[in-house]
N, C-alpha and C positions, 0 to 999 in steps of 0.2 A: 604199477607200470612206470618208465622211467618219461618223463616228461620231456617234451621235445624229440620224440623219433618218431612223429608221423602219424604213431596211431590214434584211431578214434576211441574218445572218451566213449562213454553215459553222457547224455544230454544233463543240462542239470533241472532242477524241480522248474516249472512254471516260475516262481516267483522268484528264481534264483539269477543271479548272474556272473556270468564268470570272466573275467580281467586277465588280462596277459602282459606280464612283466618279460622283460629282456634278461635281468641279473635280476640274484637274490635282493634282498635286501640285507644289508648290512646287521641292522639287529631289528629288534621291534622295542627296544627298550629304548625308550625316550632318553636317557641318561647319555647312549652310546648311540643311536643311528646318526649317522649325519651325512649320507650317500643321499641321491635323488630318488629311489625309491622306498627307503626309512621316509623318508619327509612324509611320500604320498601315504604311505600305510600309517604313521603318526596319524595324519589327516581324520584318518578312520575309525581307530582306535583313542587315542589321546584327545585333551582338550589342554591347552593354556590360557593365561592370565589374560594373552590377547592373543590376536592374529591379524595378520596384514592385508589391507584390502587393497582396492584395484589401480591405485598408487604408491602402493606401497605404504603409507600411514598406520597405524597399530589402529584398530579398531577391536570394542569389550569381546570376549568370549568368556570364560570363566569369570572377569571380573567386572561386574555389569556399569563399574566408575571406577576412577582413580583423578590425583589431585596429587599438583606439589606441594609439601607443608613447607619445604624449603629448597637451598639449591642442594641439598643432601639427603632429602627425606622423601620416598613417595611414597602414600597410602594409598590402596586398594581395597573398594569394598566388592567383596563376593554376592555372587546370585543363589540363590538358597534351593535351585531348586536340579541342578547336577546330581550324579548318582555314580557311581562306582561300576562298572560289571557285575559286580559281585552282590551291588545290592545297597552299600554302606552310603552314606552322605559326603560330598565332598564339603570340606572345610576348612579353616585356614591353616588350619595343622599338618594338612598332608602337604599345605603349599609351600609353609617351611621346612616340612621334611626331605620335600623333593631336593630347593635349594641347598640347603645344607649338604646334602648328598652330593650334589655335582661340584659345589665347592670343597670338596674332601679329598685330598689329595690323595688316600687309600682308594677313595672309587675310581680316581684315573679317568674322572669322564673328559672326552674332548673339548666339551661344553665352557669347560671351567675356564679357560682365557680368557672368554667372552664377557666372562662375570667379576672379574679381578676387581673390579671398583665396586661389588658389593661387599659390606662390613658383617650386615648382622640382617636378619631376616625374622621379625615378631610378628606374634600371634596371640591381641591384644584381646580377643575375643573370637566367636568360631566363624565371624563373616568379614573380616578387616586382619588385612595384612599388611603388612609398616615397611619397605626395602628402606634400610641405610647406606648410603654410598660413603665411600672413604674422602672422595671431593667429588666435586661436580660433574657427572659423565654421561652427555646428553643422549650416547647409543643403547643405554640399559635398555630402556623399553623394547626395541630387537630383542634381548634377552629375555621376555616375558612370551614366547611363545613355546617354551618346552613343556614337553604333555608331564602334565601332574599324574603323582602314583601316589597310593596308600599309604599314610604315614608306616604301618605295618611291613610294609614290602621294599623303602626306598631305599636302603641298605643293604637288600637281599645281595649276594655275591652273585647268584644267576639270573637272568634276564629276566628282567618284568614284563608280561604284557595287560596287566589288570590295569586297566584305564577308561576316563569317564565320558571316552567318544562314541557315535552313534552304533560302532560294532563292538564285539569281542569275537577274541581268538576262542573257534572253536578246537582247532588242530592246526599245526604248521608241521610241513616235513621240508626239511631244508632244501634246497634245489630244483624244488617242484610244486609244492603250492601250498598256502595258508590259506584255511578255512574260517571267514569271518561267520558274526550269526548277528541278528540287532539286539544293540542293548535294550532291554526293559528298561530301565529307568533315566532312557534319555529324552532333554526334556520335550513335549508336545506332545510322545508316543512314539515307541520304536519303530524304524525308519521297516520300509515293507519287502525292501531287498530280504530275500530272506531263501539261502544261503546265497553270504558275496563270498566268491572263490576267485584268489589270486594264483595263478597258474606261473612255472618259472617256465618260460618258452626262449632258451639264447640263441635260437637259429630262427633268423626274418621268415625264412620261405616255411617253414613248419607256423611259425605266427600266421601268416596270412593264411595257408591251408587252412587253418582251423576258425580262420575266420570264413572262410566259404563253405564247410560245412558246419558249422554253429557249435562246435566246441569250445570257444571263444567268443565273446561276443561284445567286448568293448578292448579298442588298443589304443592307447595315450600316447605310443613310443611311433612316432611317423616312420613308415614304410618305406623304403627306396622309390622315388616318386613313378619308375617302371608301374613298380606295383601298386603305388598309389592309381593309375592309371587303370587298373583292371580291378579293383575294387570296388572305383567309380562307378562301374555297369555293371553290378551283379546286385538282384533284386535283393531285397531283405537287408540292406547295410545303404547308409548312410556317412557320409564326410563333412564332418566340423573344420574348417579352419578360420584362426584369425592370429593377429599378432601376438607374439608371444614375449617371455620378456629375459631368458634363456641369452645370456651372451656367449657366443662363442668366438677363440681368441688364438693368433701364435704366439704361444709364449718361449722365450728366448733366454737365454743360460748369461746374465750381464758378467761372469765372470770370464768367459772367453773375452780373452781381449778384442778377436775380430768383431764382436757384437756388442762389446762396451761399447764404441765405437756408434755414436747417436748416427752418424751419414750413411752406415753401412746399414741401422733398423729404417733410415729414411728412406734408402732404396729398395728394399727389401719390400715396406706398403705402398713405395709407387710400383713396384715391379709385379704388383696383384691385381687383377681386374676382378674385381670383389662381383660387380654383376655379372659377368659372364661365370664364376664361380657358382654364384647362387643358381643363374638356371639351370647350369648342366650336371651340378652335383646335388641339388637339392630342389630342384624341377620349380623355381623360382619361390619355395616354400621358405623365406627369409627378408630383412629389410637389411642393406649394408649399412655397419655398424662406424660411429664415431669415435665411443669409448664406452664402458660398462655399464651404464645407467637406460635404458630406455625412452623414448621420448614416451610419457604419460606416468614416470615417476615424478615423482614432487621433491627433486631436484636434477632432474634433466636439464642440462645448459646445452643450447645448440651449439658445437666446434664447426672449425677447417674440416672436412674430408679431404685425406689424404686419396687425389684421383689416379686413374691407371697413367703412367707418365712413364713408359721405360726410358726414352732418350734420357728424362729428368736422372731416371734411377743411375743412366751409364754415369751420366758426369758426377752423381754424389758419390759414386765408387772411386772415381778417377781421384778426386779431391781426396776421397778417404787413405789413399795410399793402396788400391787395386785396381791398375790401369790394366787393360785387355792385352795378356801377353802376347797375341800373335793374330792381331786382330780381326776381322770377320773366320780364323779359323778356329778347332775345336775346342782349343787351351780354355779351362776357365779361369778367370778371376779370382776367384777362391771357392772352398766346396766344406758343405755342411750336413751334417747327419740330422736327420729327422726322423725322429719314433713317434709310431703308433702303433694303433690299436691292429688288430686282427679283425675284425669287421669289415665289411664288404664296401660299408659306404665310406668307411675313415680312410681306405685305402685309396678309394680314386678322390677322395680328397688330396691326400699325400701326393698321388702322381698327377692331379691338375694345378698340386701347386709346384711340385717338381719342376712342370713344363716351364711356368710362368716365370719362376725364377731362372733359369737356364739360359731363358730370352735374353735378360741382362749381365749372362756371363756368371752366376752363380750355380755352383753343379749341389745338389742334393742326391745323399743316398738316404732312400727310404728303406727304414726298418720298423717290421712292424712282430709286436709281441702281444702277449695276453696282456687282460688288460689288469690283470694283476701284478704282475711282472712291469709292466709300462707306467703304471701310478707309484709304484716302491721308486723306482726309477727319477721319477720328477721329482719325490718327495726327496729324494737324498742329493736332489744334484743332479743325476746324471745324466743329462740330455744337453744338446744343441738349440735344437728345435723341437718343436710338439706343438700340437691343434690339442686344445684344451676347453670349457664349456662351463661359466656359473651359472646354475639352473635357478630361475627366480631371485634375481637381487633383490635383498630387502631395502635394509640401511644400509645411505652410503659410506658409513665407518665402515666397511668389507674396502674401500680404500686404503684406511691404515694397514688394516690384518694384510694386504695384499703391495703393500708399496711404502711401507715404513720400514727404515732400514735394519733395527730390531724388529722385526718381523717374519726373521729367514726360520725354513723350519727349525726346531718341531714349537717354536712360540708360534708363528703364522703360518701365512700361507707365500710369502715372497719367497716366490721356490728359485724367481730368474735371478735374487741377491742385488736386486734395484738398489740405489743408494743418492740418494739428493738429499739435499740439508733445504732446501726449500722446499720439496714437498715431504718432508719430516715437520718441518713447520706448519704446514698448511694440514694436512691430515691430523696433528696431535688438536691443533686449533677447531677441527671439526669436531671434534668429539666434548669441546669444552663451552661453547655458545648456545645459543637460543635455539628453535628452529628459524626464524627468519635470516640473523647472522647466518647458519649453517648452509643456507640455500647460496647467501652469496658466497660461500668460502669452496663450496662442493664447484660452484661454476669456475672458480682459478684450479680447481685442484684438475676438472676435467681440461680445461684450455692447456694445462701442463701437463698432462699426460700425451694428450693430443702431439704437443710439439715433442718430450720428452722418447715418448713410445716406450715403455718399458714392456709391452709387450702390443701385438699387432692386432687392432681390431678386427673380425672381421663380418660377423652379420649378429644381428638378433633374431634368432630364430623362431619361425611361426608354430601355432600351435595346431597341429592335426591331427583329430581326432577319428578314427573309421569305430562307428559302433553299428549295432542292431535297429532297426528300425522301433524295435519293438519296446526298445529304452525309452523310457520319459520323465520330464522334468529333470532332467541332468544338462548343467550348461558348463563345457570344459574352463578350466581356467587357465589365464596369461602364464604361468608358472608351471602346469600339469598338475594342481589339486585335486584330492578325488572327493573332497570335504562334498559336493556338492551331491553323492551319490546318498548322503542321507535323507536327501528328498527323493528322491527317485522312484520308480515303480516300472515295472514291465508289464506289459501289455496281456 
């Protein structure tokens, strides 16, 4: 059957549960996923060196210690008692097979930018691994959370999914749903989910049906808060929310000269009324946002809030060289394209910030495309304006990758072509310090962004979760992790 047209499944086993994604997942191969929903399904599947806890700090997973030998050197010792899918031991062999692999310019993993100051990667024995860095590069550890594969398999040209997390791939069919099963050999005893099934569901309103009749029965992707609304009262389902750590952002093309142009992005975040955004588009499921980092990472500096101010925004246009041609009539000031998504919620996004800007003389034409077609798009350039979303900040080195000016793609992610020699400075210096230094360096780099705006903050979005009553032991995470559904059990 084709998934997402309404019809009713099979319930699944008692002890089974079943997950509802929006989009595919990008791959299931640790090498290659790097979309929001690879991350969650890694979660499930994969394990790494470490993982990031509820500050963002690296906390053990695969590797139960680690320790600097120097500013170039860090050893890892492994936990012995990991298991493969398949059955095999994990050891320190596969960890530098993985490595190796994504540092391989034939495997083309995306990964590999990230790891450019890794040199050499030993296997000193089967529970101690040795990273060498090329100099000092205090973001590595970020880089120690991609799921380890089979020294046997890390090469393979096709997609790996034999990995040492609490599930395995029983079946995947692209577009519609991957059949997880519990690993035996994960450690404490296999998690008691049993079968977890990822369903591809890309229409909200077939999501939510399926949540009211139990064809569905856990969704991490928040509902149109309408719908949030009628979920809230229907027996047998339950709603998680709390803060979540999800930035979402407009990002802005710095190569148009109109938006080089620091006065015209200053009016542009006065001309937003960020809270009346949040209630009426996201049913107040969000906190208005300062800059990329969330308050309860471990380096959150509190900034200015840029507040709703249009009179402010007319005069920074006036100054800027777009005075009101024809004043209180319909002429505007200047007029800018804005791409998004095709989704229901992205779109009166689009047209409540339409409004907002209009107010101060700014006309926007909204265009919206698939959201394949609209991501090829930002990545090469071609946009104005766009609402864009980093799911889960880790490390705040996602500042360089995102606002160093060798950073434009396909090396980063400065897709808007930002360009400052101070915060070139500041972002290269983050990545070379302590963590204490770094704390102070991440707080100039946020206060400069703040004034700079290379692109417009504008909420951190909460995390809400509608599941089954019947789910337990599952607590959602700040990020959307599903790592937690390895404890879990149904009722």
């Amino acid at each position: 059957m084709a998934v997402g047209t309404g019809c009713r499944e099979a319930p699944p086993p008692p002890n089974g549960l079943v997950v509802a994604f929006d989009t595919d997942p990008q791959s299931l191969d640790p090498r290659y996923g790097t979309d929001a929903n690879a991350a969650r399904l890694a979660d499930l599947i994969h394990v790494g060196l470490t993982r990031p806890d509820a500050a963002a700090l690296r906390a053990p997973e695969l590797a139960e210690s680690w320790q600097t030998r120097d500013s170039t050197t860090l050893v890892f010792r492994l936990r012995d008692d990991f298991r493969f899918s398949d059955g095999t031991p994990v050891t320190s062999a596969d960890v530098r097979a993985t490595y190796e692999a994504v540092l391989d310019p034939a495997v083309a993993s995306p990964r590999r930018a990230a790891l450019a100051m890794l040199s050499a990667v030993e296997a000193p024995d089967p529970r101690t691994v040795v990273f060498r860095l090329r100099e000092p590069f205090a973001p590595l550890l970020d880089g120690t959370g991609i799921g380890i594969l089979p020294v046997a398999h890390a090469r393979d040209a096709g997609e790996v999914t034999i990995g040492a997390g609490p599930f395995r791939v029983v079946a995947a069919e692209r577009g519609e749903r991957i059949v997880l099963a519990p690993n035996p050999g994960w450690p404490g005893g296999p998690p008691r989910l049993d079968p977890l099934v990822v369903r591809v569901v890309p229409d909200e309103v077939v999501r939510v049906l399926e949540l009211e009749r139990g064809g569905v029965q856990l969704l991490e992707d928040r509902p149109e808060p309408e719908l949030v609304g009628r979920l809230a009262g229907l027996p047998g389902l339950t709603i998680d929310r709390q803060p979540g750590s999800s930035f979402d952002y407009l990002a802005l093309n710095l190569r148009d000269p109109r938006l080089a142009n620091r006065r015209v992005r200053q009016a542009i975040a006065l001309a937003l009324d960020r809270d009346a955004l949040i209630a009426s588009v996201l049913g107040g499921a969000a906190r208005a946002a300062t800059g990329m980092l969330p308050p309860g990472h471990w380096a959150y500096a509190p900034v200015p809030a840029w507040r709703h101010d249009p009179a402010r925004a007319r005069r920074l246009l006036d100054r800027a060289g777009f005075p009101d041609p024809d004043g209180p009539g319909p002429l505007p000031r200047l007029r800018l394209i804005y791409k998004t998504s095709t989704q229901p919620g992205r779109r009166r996004l689009a047209e409540a910030i339409q409004a907002e800007l209009a107010a101060v003389g700014i006309a926007v034409d909204v265009r919206p495309y698939e959201w394949g077609t609209l991501y090829a798009d930002i990545r090469n350039g071609n946009f104005e304006l766009a609402a864009l979303a980093w799911v889960g900040v880790a490390d705040p080195d996602l500042y360089f990758m995102t606002l160093h000016s060798t950073m434009t793609p396909p090396a980063g992610y400065n897709r808007g072509h930002y360009a400052s020699r101070v915060m070139d400075r500041l972002t290269a210096r983050g990545r070379r310090v302590g963590t204490a230094e770094r704390r102070a360096c991440y707080a100039r780099i946020q206060r400069r962004a703040a004034a700079d705006l290379p692109v417009i903050p504008l909420w951190w979005e909460d995390r809400v979760v509608v599941r089954t009553t019947r789910l337990h032991g599952f607590t959602p995470l700040p990020d959307g992790g599903l790592r937690g559904l390895a404890g879990a059990w149904m009722e």
